[in-house]
Residue, then its C-alpha position, 0 to 999 in steps of 0.5 A: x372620656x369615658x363610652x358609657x357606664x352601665x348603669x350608673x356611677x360616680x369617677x374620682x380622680x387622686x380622691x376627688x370627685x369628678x362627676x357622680x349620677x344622682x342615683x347610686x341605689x335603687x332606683x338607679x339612674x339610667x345613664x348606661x349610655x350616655x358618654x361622659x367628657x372632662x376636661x382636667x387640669x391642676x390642682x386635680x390633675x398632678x405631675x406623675x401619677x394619678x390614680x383614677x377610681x370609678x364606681x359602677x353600680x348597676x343589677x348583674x341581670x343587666x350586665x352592669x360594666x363600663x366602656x373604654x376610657x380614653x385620655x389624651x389631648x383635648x381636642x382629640x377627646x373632645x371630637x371623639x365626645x361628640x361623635x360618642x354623644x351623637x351616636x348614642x344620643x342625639x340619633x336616638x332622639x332622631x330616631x324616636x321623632x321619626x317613629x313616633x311620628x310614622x306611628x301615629x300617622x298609620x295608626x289613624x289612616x288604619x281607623x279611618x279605613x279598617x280593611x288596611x289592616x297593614x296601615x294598623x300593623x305598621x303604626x303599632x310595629x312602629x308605637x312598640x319600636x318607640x317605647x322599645x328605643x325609648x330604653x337607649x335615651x331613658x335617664x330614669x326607671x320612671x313610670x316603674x319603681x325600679x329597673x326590674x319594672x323597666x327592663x320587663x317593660x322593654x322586653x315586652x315592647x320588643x316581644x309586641x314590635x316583633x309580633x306586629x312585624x310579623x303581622x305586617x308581613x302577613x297583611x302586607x303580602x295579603x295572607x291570614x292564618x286564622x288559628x296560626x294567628x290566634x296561636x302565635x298571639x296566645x304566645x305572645x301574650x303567654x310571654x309577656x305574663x312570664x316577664x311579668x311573674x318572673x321572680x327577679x332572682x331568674x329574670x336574667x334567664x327569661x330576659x334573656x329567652x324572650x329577647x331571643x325568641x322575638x329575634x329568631x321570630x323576626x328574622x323567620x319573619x323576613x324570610x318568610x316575607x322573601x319567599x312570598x316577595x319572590x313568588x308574587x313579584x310584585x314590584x312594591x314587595x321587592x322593593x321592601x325586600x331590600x330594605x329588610x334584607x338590609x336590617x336583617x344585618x342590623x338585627x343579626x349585630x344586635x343580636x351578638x351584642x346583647x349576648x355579648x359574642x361581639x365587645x360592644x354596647x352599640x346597638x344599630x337597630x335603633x339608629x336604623x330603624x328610621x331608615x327602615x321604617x321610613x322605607x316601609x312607610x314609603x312603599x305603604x304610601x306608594x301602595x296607598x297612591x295606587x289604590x287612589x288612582x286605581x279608584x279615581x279611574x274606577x269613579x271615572x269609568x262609573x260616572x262615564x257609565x252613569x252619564x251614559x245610562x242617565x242619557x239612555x234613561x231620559x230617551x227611554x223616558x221621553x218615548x214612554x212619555x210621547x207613547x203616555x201621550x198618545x194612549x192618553x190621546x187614544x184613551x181620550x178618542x175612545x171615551x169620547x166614542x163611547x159617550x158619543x154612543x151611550x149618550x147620543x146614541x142612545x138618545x138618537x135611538x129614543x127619538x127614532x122610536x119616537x118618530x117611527x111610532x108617531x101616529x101622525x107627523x111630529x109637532x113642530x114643538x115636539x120636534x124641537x124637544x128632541x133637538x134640545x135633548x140631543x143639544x143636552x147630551x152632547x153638552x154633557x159629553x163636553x162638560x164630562x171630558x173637560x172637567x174632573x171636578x166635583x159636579x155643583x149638581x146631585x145624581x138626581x137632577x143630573x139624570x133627571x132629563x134622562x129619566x123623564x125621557x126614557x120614562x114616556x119613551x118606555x110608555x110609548x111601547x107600552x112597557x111599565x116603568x117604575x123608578x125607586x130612587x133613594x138617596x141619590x138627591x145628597x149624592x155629588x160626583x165628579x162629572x166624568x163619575x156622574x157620567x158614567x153613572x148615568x151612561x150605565x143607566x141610559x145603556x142598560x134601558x136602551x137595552x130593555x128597549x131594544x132587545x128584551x120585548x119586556x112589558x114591564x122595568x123597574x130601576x132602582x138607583x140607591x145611595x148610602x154611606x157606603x155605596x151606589x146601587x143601580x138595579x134595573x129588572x125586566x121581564x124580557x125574554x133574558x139573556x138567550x138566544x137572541x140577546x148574544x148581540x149585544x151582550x157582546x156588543x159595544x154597549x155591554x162592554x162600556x156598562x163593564x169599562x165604566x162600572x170598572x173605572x167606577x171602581x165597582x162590580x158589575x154583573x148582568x143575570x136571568x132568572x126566574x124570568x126576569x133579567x136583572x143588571x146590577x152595578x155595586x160601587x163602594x164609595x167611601x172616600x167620595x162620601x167623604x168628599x160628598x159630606x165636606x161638599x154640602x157642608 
Protein backbone atom coordinates (compact mmCIF):
# COMPACT_ATOMS: atom_id res chain seq x y z
CA UNK A 1 0.00 0.00 0.00
CA UNK A 2 1.47 3.04 -0.88
CA UNK A 3 -0.15 6.74 1.38
CA UNK A 4 -0.23 9.07 -1.40
CA UNK A 5 1.75 10.33 -4.47
CA UNK A 6 2.05 13.58 -5.11
CA UNK A 7 0.73 14.41 -7.47
CA UNK A 8 0.53 11.69 -9.92
CA UNK A 9 2.36 8.76 -11.03
CA UNK A 10 2.69 5.18 -12.52
CA UNK A 11 4.21 1.90 -9.98
CA UNK A 12 5.82 -1.05 -11.40
CA UNK A 13 6.78 -4.13 -10.04
CA UNK A 14 9.89 -6.64 -11.78
CA UNK A 15 8.70 -4.19 -15.20
CA UNK A 16 5.24 -4.78 -14.93
CA UNK A 17 2.69 -2.41 -14.49
CA UNK A 18 0.77 -2.31 -11.73
CA UNK A 19 -1.34 0.52 -11.80
CA UNK A 20 -0.50 4.45 -13.65
CA UNK A 21 -3.08 7.87 -13.35
CA UNK A 22 -4.31 8.71 -16.51
CA UNK A 23 -2.26 12.03 -16.80
CA UNK A 24 1.72 12.09 -16.56
CA UNK A 25 2.05 15.34 -18.13
CA UNK A 26 0.43 18.66 -17.71
CA UNK A 27 -2.48 18.71 -17.27
CA UNK A 28 -1.48 16.25 -14.38
CA UNK A 29 -3.92 14.17 -12.58
CA UNK A 30 -4.49 15.24 -8.89
CA UNK A 31 -4.26 12.04 -7.26
CA UNK A 32 -1.86 13.51 -4.46
CA UNK A 33 -4.09 12.22 -1.79
CA UNK A 34 -5.58 9.31 -2.69
CA UNK A 35 -4.23 6.01 -0.96
CA UNK A 36 -3.39 3.32 -3.60
CA UNK A 37 -3.85 -0.55 -2.51
CA UNK A 38 -2.76 -3.90 -4.17
CA UNK A 39 -3.07 -7.16 -3.68
CA UNK A 40 0.14 -9.20 -5.64
CA UNK A 41 0.59 -12.56 -6.33
CA UNK A 42 2.34 -14.55 -8.85
CA UNK A 43 3.70 -14.61 -11.71
CA UNK A 44 3.94 -10.58 -10.66
CA UNK A 45 5.31 -11.32 -7.40
CA UNK A 46 8.47 -13.67 -7.76
CA UNK A 47 10.33 -15.65 -4.79
CA UNK A 48 13.12 -13.68 -3.61
CA UNK A 49 13.82 -10.33 -4.86
CA UNK A 50 11.64 -8.01 -6.28
CA UNK A 51 12.32 -4.61 -7.52
CA UNK A 52 9.55 -2.33 -7.15
CA UNK A 53 9.75 1.31 -9.45
CA UNK A 54 7.60 4.22 -8.84
CA UNK A 55 7.42 7.43 -10.99
CA UNK A 56 6.20 10.80 -9.48
CA UNK A 57 5.45 13.28 -11.77
CA UNK A 58 4.22 16.41 -10.25
CA UNK A 59 5.65 20.46 -10.42
CA UNK A 60 8.59 21.35 -7.71
CA UNK A 61 6.63 24.40 -6.54
CA UNK A 62 3.93 21.62 -4.93
CA UNK A 63 6.27 19.65 -3.35
CA UNK A 64 5.71 16.68 -5.61
CA UNK A 65 6.89 13.36 -3.29
CA UNK A 66 5.22 10.26 -2.33
CA UNK A 67 4.48 8.77 1.15
CA UNK A 68 5.10 5.42 2.99
CA UNK A 69 4.94 2.25 1.55
CA UNK A 70 3.74 -0.54 3.43
CA UNK A 71 3.83 -4.20 2.42
CA UNK A 72 2.90 -7.24 4.51
CA UNK A 73 0.13 -9.37 5.18
CA UNK A 74 -3.07 -8.90 3.47
CA UNK A 75 -5.69 -8.15 5.86
CA UNK A 76 -3.14 -6.09 7.66
CA UNK A 77 -2.57 -3.83 4.44
CA UNK A 78 -5.89 -4.11 3.47
CA UNK A 79 -7.59 -2.17 7.32
CA UNK A 80 -4.38 0.01 7.32
CA UNK A 81 -5.95 0.96 3.08
CA UNK A 82 -9.50 1.66 4.70
CA UNK A 83 -8.50 3.79 7.48
CA UNK A 84 -5.78 5.80 4.92
CA UNK A 85 -8.86 5.90 2.48
CA UNK A 86 -11.36 7.14 4.75
CA UNK A 87 -9.00 9.62 6.34
CA UNK A 88 -8.08 11.30 3.21
CA UNK A 89 -10.90 10.67 1.40
CA UNK A 90 -14.43 9.51 2.34
CA UNK A 91 -14.23 12.48 5.42
CA UNK A 92 -13.33 14.81 3.15
CA UNK A 93 -16.58 14.20 1.14
CA UNK A 94 -18.25 14.60 4.77
CA UNK A 95 -16.72 17.67 5.42
CA UNK A 96 -17.36 19.42 2.02
CA UNK A 97 -21.35 18.01 2.46
CA UNK A 98 -21.42 19.71 5.54
CA UNK A 99 -20.07 23.11 4.66
CA UNK A 100 -21.61 23.49 1.67
CA UNK A 101 -24.80 22.78 3.19
CA UNK A 102 -23.89 25.57 6.35
CA UNK A 103 -22.82 27.80 3.43
CA UNK A 104 -25.88 27.99 1.67
CA UNK A 105 -28.20 27.95 4.72
CA UNK A 106 -26.32 31.52 6.40
CA UNK A 107 -26.04 33.02 3.21
CA UNK A 108 -29.79 33.14 2.32
CA UNK A 109 -31.17 33.85 5.89
CA UNK A 110 -28.22 37.01 5.53
CA UNK A 111 -30.46 37.98 2.28
CA UNK A 112 -33.56 37.88 3.97
CA UNK A 113 -32.21 40.12 6.82
CA UNK A 114 -29.24 42.04 5.98
CA UNK A 115 -28.54 43.65 9.32
CA UNK A 116 -27.24 39.83 10.44
CA UNK A 117 -24.41 40.68 8.91
CA UNK A 118 -22.33 37.73 10.82
CA UNK A 119 -25.09 35.28 9.00
CA UNK A 120 -23.36 36.51 5.59
CA UNK A 121 -19.95 36.49 6.89
CA UNK A 122 -20.34 32.69 8.40
CA UNK A 123 -22.20 31.58 4.94
CA UNK A 124 -19.06 33.21 2.67
CA UNK A 125 -16.38 31.84 5.39
CA UNK A 126 -18.07 28.75 4.86
CA UNK A 127 -18.51 28.70 0.52
CA UNK A 128 -14.52 29.79 0.43
CA UNK A 129 -13.50 26.87 3.11
CA UNK A 130 -15.71 24.66 0.40
CA UNK A 131 -13.68 25.48 -2.39
CA UNK A 132 -10.55 25.51 -0.43
CA UNK A 133 -10.99 21.58 1.09
CA UNK A 134 -12.32 20.89 -2.49
CA UNK A 135 -8.32 20.76 -3.43
CA UNK A 136 -8.09 17.43 -0.94
CA UNK A 137 -10.58 15.23 -3.06
CA UNK A 138 -10.11 17.17 -6.43
CA UNK A 139 -8.84 14.45 -8.97
CA UNK A 140 -8.42 17.21 -11.71
CA UNK A 141 -7.04 21.00 -12.46
CA UNK A 142 -10.45 21.39 -14.18
CA UNK A 143 -12.14 24.37 -14.72
CA UNK A 144 -8.28 25.64 -15.27
CA UNK A 145 -5.92 24.44 -17.81
CA UNK A 146 -3.23 23.19 -15.32
CA UNK A 147 -2.41 23.15 -11.91
CA UNK A 148 -0.77 26.49 -11.59
CA UNK A 149 -4.39 27.76 -12.34
CA UNK A 150 -5.37 25.59 -9.66
CA UNK A 151 -3.27 26.00 -6.91
CA UNK A 152 -3.61 30.23 -7.55
CA UNK A 153 -7.35 29.29 -7.18
CA UNK A 154 -6.90 27.59 -3.90
CA UNK A 155 -4.53 29.82 -2.50
CA UNK A 156 -6.97 32.68 -2.67
CA UNK A 157 -9.77 30.57 -1.46
CA UNK A 158 -8.00 30.10 1.63
CA UNK A 159 -6.67 33.99 1.54
CA UNK A 160 -11.11 34.79 1.20
CA UNK A 161 -11.78 32.07 4.27
CA UNK A 162 -9.43 34.05 6.18
CA UNK A 163 -10.52 37.25 5.74
CA UNK A 164 -14.42 36.23 5.91
CA UNK A 165 -13.31 34.69 9.66
CA UNK A 166 -11.95 37.86 10.63
CA UNK A 167 -14.96 39.59 9.62
CA UNK A 168 -17.12 37.09 11.35
CA UNK A 169 -15.40 37.79 14.50
CA UNK A 170 -15.84 41.57 14.19
CA UNK A 171 -19.55 41.09 13.27
CA UNK A 172 -20.30 38.36 15.76
CA UNK A 173 -18.80 40.35 18.59
CA UNK A 174 -20.83 43.63 17.16
CA UNK A 175 -17.55 45.81 16.08
CA UNK A 176 -16.97 47.93 12.75
CA UNK A 177 -13.86 49.53 11.79
CA UNK A 178 -14.64 51.44 9.01
CA UNK A 179 -11.20 52.46 7.37
CA UNK A 180 -9.21 49.29 9.12
CA UNK A 181 -11.71 47.32 7.25
CA UNK A 182 -11.54 48.87 3.97
CA UNK A 183 -7.47 48.61 4.51
CA UNK A 184 -7.44 45.21 5.22
CA UNK A 185 -9.70 44.31 2.34
CA UNK A 186 -7.36 46.53 -0.12
CA UNK A 187 -4.94 43.79 0.84
CA UNK A 188 -6.99 41.05 0.63
CA UNK A 189 -7.81 42.08 -2.81
CA UNK A 190 -3.91 43.22 -3.28
CA UNK A 191 -2.97 39.58 -2.60
CA UNK A 192 -5.18 37.69 -4.85
CA UNK A 193 -3.79 40.10 -8.05
CA UNK A 194 -0.35 39.00 -6.77
CA UNK A 195 -1.05 35.04 -7.17
CA UNK A 196 -2.68 35.69 -10.10
CA UNK A 197 0.35 38.01 -12.23
CA UNK A 198 3.01 35.86 -10.24
CA UNK A 199 5.29 34.31 -13.11
CA UNK A 200 5.27 30.57 -12.38
CA UNK A 201 8.83 30.64 -12.05
CA UNK A 202 8.29 32.36 -8.35
CA UNK A 203 4.83 31.05 -7.54
CA UNK A 204 6.28 28.85 -4.90
CA UNK A 205 7.57 31.75 -2.86
CA UNK A 206 4.22 34.02 -3.16
CA UNK A 207 2.26 30.69 -2.51
CA UNK A 208 4.11 30.39 0.02
CA UNK A 209 3.75 33.86 1.57
CA UNK A 210 0.16 34.24 0.91
CA UNK A 211 -0.46 30.85 2.83
CA UNK A 212 1.22 32.20 5.36
CA UNK A 213 -0.11 35.72 5.66
CA UNK A 214 -3.84 34.08 5.96
CA UNK A 215 -2.49 31.86 8.77
CA UNK A 216 -1.19 34.45 11.20
CA UNK A 217 -4.20 36.62 10.07
CA UNK A 218 -6.36 33.97 11.20
CA UNK A 219 -4.55 32.95 14.22
CA UNK A 220 -4.47 36.92 15.18
CA UNK A 221 -8.06 36.76 14.56
CA UNK A 222 -9.05 34.36 17.25
CA UNK A 223 -7.12 35.92 19.58
CA UNK A 224 -8.72 38.98 18.97
CA UNK A 225 -12.00 37.06 19.27
CA UNK A 226 -10.73 35.92 23.07
CA UNK A 227 -10.03 39.48 24.23
CA UNK A 228 -13.42 40.85 22.99
CA UNK A 229 -15.16 37.14 24.41
CA UNK A 230 -13.33 37.80 27.81
CA UNK A 231 -14.33 41.15 28.09
CA UNK A 232 -18.14 40.86 27.32
CA UNK A 233 -18.75 37.54 28.83
CA UNK A 234 -21.49 36.83 27.32
CA UNK A 235 -22.31 33.40 27.28
CA UNK A 236 -22.51 32.56 23.53
CA UNK A 237 -19.08 34.36 22.74
CA UNK A 238 -17.53 32.06 25.45
CA UNK A 239 -18.83 29.21 24.51
CA UNK A 240 -17.53 29.75 20.45
CA UNK A 241 -14.11 30.68 22.33
CA UNK A 242 -13.54 26.94 23.10
CA UNK A 243 -14.21 25.94 19.77
CA UNK A 244 -11.75 28.03 18.10
CA UNK A 245 -9.55 27.56 20.89
CA UNK A 246 -9.64 23.99 19.74
CA UNK A 247 -8.93 24.76 16.04
CA UNK A 248 -6.50 26.87 16.84
CA UNK A 249 -4.24 23.60 17.42
CA UNK A 250 -5.65 22.17 14.02
CA UNK A 251 -4.42 25.34 12.48
CA UNK A 252 -1.00 25.48 14.14
CA UNK A 253 -0.42 21.29 12.90
CA UNK A 254 -1.35 22.67 9.53
CA UNK A 255 0.39 25.11 9.38
CA UNK A 256 3.94 22.97 10.23
CA UNK A 257 2.93 20.47 7.65
CA UNK A 258 2.56 22.80 4.77
CA UNK A 259 6.11 24.11 5.63
CA UNK A 260 7.23 20.89 5.97
CA UNK A 261 8.54 21.40 9.98
CA UNK A 262 6.29 18.24 10.93
CA UNK A 263 6.70 14.85 8.17
CA UNK A 264 3.23 14.80 7.14
CA UNK A 265 0.94 15.08 4.09
CA UNK A 266 -2.25 14.94 6.55
CA UNK A 267 -4.06 18.27 7.04
CA UNK A 268 -6.79 18.09 10.03
CA UNK A 269 -8.29 21.65 9.35
CA UNK A 270 -10.40 20.11 6.72
CA UNK A 271 -11.47 17.14 8.80
CA UNK A 272 -12.24 19.53 11.58
CA UNK A 273 -13.80 22.16 10.16
CA UNK A 274 -17.10 20.64 10.40
CA UNK A 275 -16.79 20.57 13.75
CA UNK A 276 -16.11 24.04 14.01
CA UNK A 277 -18.30 25.22 11.58
CA UNK A 278 -20.92 23.28 13.13
CA UNK A 279 -20.47 24.71 16.22
CA UNK A 280 -20.33 28.40 15.24
CA UNK A 281 -23.68 27.56 13.29
CA UNK A 282 -25.03 26.47 16.52
CA UNK A 283 -24.18 29.53 18.46
CA UNK A 284 -25.41 31.76 15.39
CA UNK A 285 -28.80 29.75 15.83
CA UNK A 286 -28.69 30.04 19.43
CA UNK A 287 -28.17 33.80 19.14
CA UNK A 288 -30.75 33.84 16.14
CA UNK A 289 -33.66 31.69 18.66
CA UNK A 290 -32.79 34.65 21.09
CA UNK A 291 -33.79 37.41 18.98
CA UNK A 292 -37.02 35.41 18.31
CA UNK A 293 -37.89 35.18 21.47
CA UNK A 294 -36.94 38.43 22.66
CA UNK A 295 -39.05 39.83 19.62
CA UNK A 296 -42.22 37.60 20.35
CA UNK A 297 -42.02 38.78 23.84
CA UNK A 298 -41.47 42.43 22.30
CA UNK A 299 -44.95 41.70 20.06
CA UNK A 300 -46.42 40.37 23.38
CA UNK A 301 -45.90 43.56 25.12
CA UNK A 302 -46.77 45.76 22.05
CA UNK A 303 -50.14 43.92 21.47
CA UNK A 304 -50.77 43.97 25.38
CA UNK A 305 -49.92 47.75 24.76
CA UNK A 306 -52.39 47.94 21.97
CA UNK A 307 -55.11 46.34 23.18
CA UNK A 308 -54.77 48.48 26.32
CA UNK A 309 -54.87 51.94 24.22
CA UNK A 310 -57.43 50.30 21.60
CA UNK A 311 -59.89 50.16 24.92
CA UNK A 312 -58.77 53.71 26.05
CA UNK A 313 -59.50 54.73 22.45
CA UNK A 314 -62.96 53.53 22.33
CA UNK A 315 -63.86 55.09 26.03
CA UNK A 316 -62.39 58.18 24.93
CA UNK A 317 -64.55 57.90 21.56
CA UNK A 318 -67.95 56.91 23.41
CA UNK A 319 -67.63 60.01 25.80
CA UNK A 320 -66.65 62.56 22.67
CA UNK A 321 -69.65 60.75 21.13
CA UNK A 322 -72.11 61.04 24.27
CA UNK A 323 -70.89 64.86 24.64
CA UNK A 324 -71.14 65.08 20.41
CA UNK A 325 -74.81 64.20 21.53
CA UNK A 326 -75.34 66.48 23.84
CA UNK A 327 -73.83 69.81 21.86
CA UNK A 328 -75.98 68.34 18.88
CA UNK A 329 -78.92 68.19 21.47
CA UNK A 330 -77.96 71.73 22.69
CA UNK A 331 -77.25 73.04 19.23
CA UNK A 332 -80.58 71.81 18.54
CA UNK A 333 -82.39 73.75 21.56
CA UNK A 334 -80.49 76.89 20.57
CA UNK A 335 -81.54 77.09 16.87
CA UNK A 336 -84.78 76.01 17.85
CA UNK A 337 -84.93 79.33 20.30
CA UNK A 338 -83.55 81.45 18.25
CA UNK A 339 -86.20 80.50 15.23
CA UNK A 340 -88.66 80.73 18.13
CA UNK A 341 -87.64 84.35 18.50
CA UNK A 342 -86.92 85.77 14.88
CA UNK A 343 -89.93 84.06 13.77
CA UNK A 344 -92.70 84.03 16.29
CA UNK A 345 -91.27 86.65 17.88
CA UNK A 346 -91.09 88.70 15.53
CA UNK A 347 -94.41 87.96 13.92
CA UNK A 348 -95.80 88.31 17.99
CA UNK A 349 -94.38 91.75 17.78
CA UNK A 350 -96.00 92.69 14.45
CA UNK A 351 -99.30 91.59 15.53
CA UNK A 352 -98.98 93.34 19.07
CA UNK A 353 -98.28 96.84 16.69
CA UNK A 354 -101.11 95.88 15.07
CA UNK A 355 -103.69 95.51 17.81
CA UNK A 356 -101.91 98.63 19.76
CA UNK A 357 -102.43 100.89 16.95
CA UNK A 358 -105.71 99.36 15.84
CA UNK A 359 -108.17 102.30 16.10
CA UNK A 360 -111.11 100.15 17.15
CA UNK A 361 -111.36 96.40 18.44
CA UNK A 362 -109.83 94.04 15.78
CA UNK A 363 -112.40 92.29 13.34
CA UNK A 364 -112.87 88.79 14.03
CA UNK A 365 -111.41 88.17 10.52
CA UNK A 366 -108.60 89.81 11.17
CA UNK A 367 -107.77 88.35 14.19
CA UNK A 368 -107.96 85.07 12.73
CA UNK A 369 -105.23 86.29 10.22
CA UNK A 370 -102.75 86.91 12.47
CA UNK A 371 -103.43 83.44 14.16
CA UNK A 372 -102.73 81.48 10.76
CA UNK A 373 -99.56 83.93 10.47
CA UNK A 374 -98.31 82.67 13.90
CA UNK A 375 -99.78 78.62 12.65
CA UNK A 376 -97.41 79.56 9.61
CA UNK A 377 -94.19 80.59 11.22
CA UNK A 378 -94.17 77.96 13.50
CA UNK A 379 -94.95 75.33 10.71
CA UNK A 380 -92.00 76.71 9.18
CA UNK A 381 -89.91 76.28 12.29
CA UNK A 382 -90.88 72.29 12.10
CA UNK A 383 -90.18 71.92 8.54
CA UNK A 384 -86.94 73.73 9.06
CA UNK A 385 -85.57 71.65 11.84
CA UNK A 386 -86.79 68.32 10.58
CA UNK A 387 -85.51 68.69 7.02
CA UNK A 388 -82.08 69.42 5.45
CA UNK A 389 -83.26 69.02 2.02
CA UNK A 390 -83.62 71.02 -0.84
CA UNK A 391 -86.89 72.82 -0.54
CA UNK A 392 -89.70 72.01 -3.45
CA UNK A 393 -90.23 75.88 -3.27
CA UNK A 394 -88.24 79.13 -4.54
CA UNK A 395 -86.88 81.97 -2.02
CA UNK A 396 -89.69 83.99 -3.34
CA UNK A 397 -92.91 82.27 -2.51
CA UNK A 398 -91.16 81.04 0.74
CA UNK A 399 -91.04 84.92 1.98
CA UNK A 400 -93.74 85.87 0.18
CA UNK A 401 -96.20 85.95 3.48
CA UNK A 402 -93.39 87.48 5.24
CA UNK A 403 -93.02 90.43 2.89
CA UNK A 404 -96.68 90.94 2.68
CA UNK A 405 -96.71 91.15 6.59
CA UNK A 406 -94.29 93.54 7.49
CA UNK A 407 -94.97 95.35 4.26
CA UNK A 408 -98.80 96.67 5.67
CA UNK A 409 -97.28 96.23 9.26
CA UNK A 410 -94.45 99.28 8.09
CA UNK A 411 -97.61 100.96 6.28
CA UNK A 412 -99.42 100.86 9.36
CA UNK A 413 -96.36 103.16 11.03
CA UNK A 414 -96.47 105.22 8.17
CA UNK A 415 -93.04 104.12 6.97
CA UNK A 416 -92.28 103.78 3.18
CA UNK A 417 -91.51 100.62 2.21
CA UNK A 418 -89.97 99.32 -0.87
CA UNK A 419 -88.90 96.14 -2.14
CA UNK A 420 -86.40 95.23 -5.29
CA UNK A 421 -86.28 91.56 -5.71
CA UNK A 422 -84.22 89.92 -8.45
CA UNK A 423 -83.77 86.60 -9.29
CA UNK A 424 -84.89 85.07 -6.08
CA UNK A 425 -87.98 83.29 -8.21
CA UNK A 426 -85.03 80.48 -9.51
CA UNK A 427 -83.14 80.51 -6.30
CA UNK A 428 -84.42 76.77 -4.24
CA UNK A 429 -82.56 76.26 -0.98
CA UNK A 430 -82.56 73.70 1.52
CA UNK A 431 -85.06 74.63 4.06
CA UNK A 432 -82.82 75.20 7.14
CA UNK A 433 -80.84 77.46 4.34
CA UNK A 434 -84.26 79.57 3.37
CA UNK A 435 -84.75 79.62 6.89
CA UNK A 436 -82.17 81.54 7.69
CA UNK A 437 -82.32 83.66 4.66
CA UNK A 438 -85.87 84.76 5.67
CA UNK A 439 -84.63 84.96 9.51
CA UNK A 440 -82.16 87.40 8.66
CA UNK A 441 -84.62 89.34 6.63
CA UNK A 442 -87.62 89.14 9.14
CA UNK A 443 -85.14 90.33 12.20
CA UNK A 444 -83.28 93.18 10.22
CA UNK A 445 -87.05 94.73 9.69
CA UNK A 446 -88.22 94.19 12.96
CA UNK A 447 -85.31 96.09 13.66
CA UNK A 448 -86.08 99.12 11.63
CA UNK A 449 -89.59 98.60 13.15
CA UNK A 450 -88.65 98.74 16.53
CA UNK A 451 -85.64 100.98 16.94
CA UNK A 452 -84.63 103.30 14.00
CA UNK A 453 -88.06 105.77 14.11
CA UNK A 454 -87.30 105.62 9.93
CA UNK A 455 -89.89 106.75 7.67
CA UNK A 456 -88.84 105.12 4.93
CA UNK A 457 -86.95 101.23 3.97
CA UNK A 458 -85.93 99.86 1.07
CA UNK A 459 -84.99 95.85 0.64
CA UNK A 460 -83.08 94.49 -1.78
CA UNK A 461 -82.93 90.65 -1.99
CA UNK A 462 -80.68 89.56 -5.27
CA UNK A 463 -79.93 86.27 -6.76
CA UNK A 464 -77.21 85.31 -9.47
CA UNK A 465 -74.93 83.03 -10.33
CA UNK A 466 -72.76 83.55 -8.06
CA UNK A 467 -74.45 84.60 -4.62
CA UNK A 468 -77.10 86.15 -2.56
CA UNK A 469 -77.59 89.67 -1.38
CA UNK A 470 -79.76 91.01 1.14
CA UNK A 471 -79.45 94.82 1.50
CA UNK A 472 -82.10 96.62 3.76
CA UNK A 473 -81.44 100.64 4.03
CA UNK A 474 -83.13 103.03 6.58
CA UNK A 475 -83.10 106.20 7.26
CA UNK A 476 -83.67 105.77 11.10
CA UNK A 477 -81.68 107.50 13.67
CA UNK A 478 -78.66 104.60 12.89
CA UNK A 479 -76.44 102.86 15.03
CA UNK A 480 -75.79 105.45 18.16
CA UNK A 481 -76.91 106.15 20.91
CA UNK A 482 -79.85 104.44 21.77
CA UNK A 483 -79.72 101.31 19.21
CA UNK A 484 -76.48 99.80 21.57
CA UNK A 485 -79.40 97.37 22.75
CA UNK A 486 -80.12 95.44 20.29
CA UNK A 487 -76.85 95.84 18.29
CA UNK A 488 -75.92 93.52 21.14
CA UNK A 489 -78.86 91.85 21.85
CA UNK A 490 -79.89 88.34 20.81
CA UNK A 491 -81.41 89.44 17.27
CA UNK A 492 -78.01 91.17 16.21
CA UNK A 493 -76.10 87.81 17.00
CA UNK A 494 -78.43 85.22 15.39
CA UNK A 495 -78.38 87.87 12.00
CA UNK A 496 -74.12 87.08 12.32
CA UNK A 497 -74.73 83.16 13.66
CA UNK A 498 -77.05 82.64 10.60
CA UNK A 499 -75.16 84.72 7.77
CA UNK A 500 -71.91 82.52 9.26
CA UNK A 501 -73.75 79.16 8.93
CA UNK A 502 -74.69 80.49 5.40
CA UNK A 503 -71.05 80.69 4.75
CA UNK A 504 -71.36 84.71 4.04
CA UNK A 505 -70.70 88.00 5.52
CA UNK A 506 -72.19 90.06 7.29
CA UNK A 507 -71.95 93.51 7.96
CA UNK A 508 -74.33 96.43 9.54
CA UNK A 509 -72.99 100.37 8.88
CA UNK A 510 -74.41 104.17 9.40
CA UNK A 511 -73.63 106.75 6.99
CA UNK A 512 -74.85 109.50 5.35
CA UNK A 513 -77.80 109.13 7.49
CA UNK A 514 -78.97 106.16 6.60
CA UNK A 515 -78.35 102.47 7.98
CA UNK A 516 -77.48 99.79 5.75
CA UNK A 517 -77.34 96.14 6.73
CA UNK A 518 -75.79 93.78 4.22
CA UNK A 519 -75.53 90.03 3.87
CA UNK A 520 -73.13 88.55 1.07
CA UNK A 521 -73.39 84.55 0.66
CA UNK A 522 -71.35 83.22 -2.09
CA UNK A 523 -73.31 80.32 -3.60
CA UNK A 524 -71.63 78.53 -6.27
CA UNK A 525 -72.20 74.90 -5.23
CA UNK A 526 -75.75 75.50 -4.32
CA UNK A 527 -76.55 77.09 -7.80
CA UNK A 528 -75.03 74.07 -8.98
CA UNK A 529 -77.61 72.15 -7.15
CA UNK A 530 -80.18 74.77 -7.81
CA UNK A 531 -79.84 74.40 -11.83
CA UNK A 532 -79.73 70.14 -11.49
CA UNK A 533 -83.08 71.31 -9.59
CA UNK A 534 -84.98 72.93 -12.16
CA UNK A 535 -83.67 71.00 -14.63
Amino acid sequence: MLEYLNMAGAVYLNDVLLDSDPRLLEPLTRAWNTPRYWLLSPPVLRAGTNTLLIRVSGLAAYQPGLGMLHVGEPNVIHERYKHERRLRHDLQFFSLAVTATLGCFFLPLWLMRRRETAFGWFGLMSLAAWCYELNQVATSPWPFADNHGWEIANSIAFLLYSASFTMFVLRFCERRYPRIEGAFWTLVASGALALVFTPHAHIQVMRDIMAALPGLTYFASCILFFTFAWRSRRPDQLILSLCVAVFILVGIHDFLVFFKVLDSNIYYAALTSPIQLISMAMVLGWRFVANLRRIERFNEELNLKVSAATEELAATLKRQHELEVVNVRLGERLNLAHDLHDGLGGTLVSSIATLEHAPEGIPSERFLTILKELRDDLRIVVDAASSHQFAETSLADMIAPLRHRLTRLFENQQIACHWQLSGIDRCYLAASDSLDVMRILQEGLTNVLKHSRADRVNTELVYSAQSLDLVITDNGIGLTPEPVEWQTGAGMRSMQRRANRLGGVFKIVHASGNTVLTVHIPYKSKVAKEEKLTS
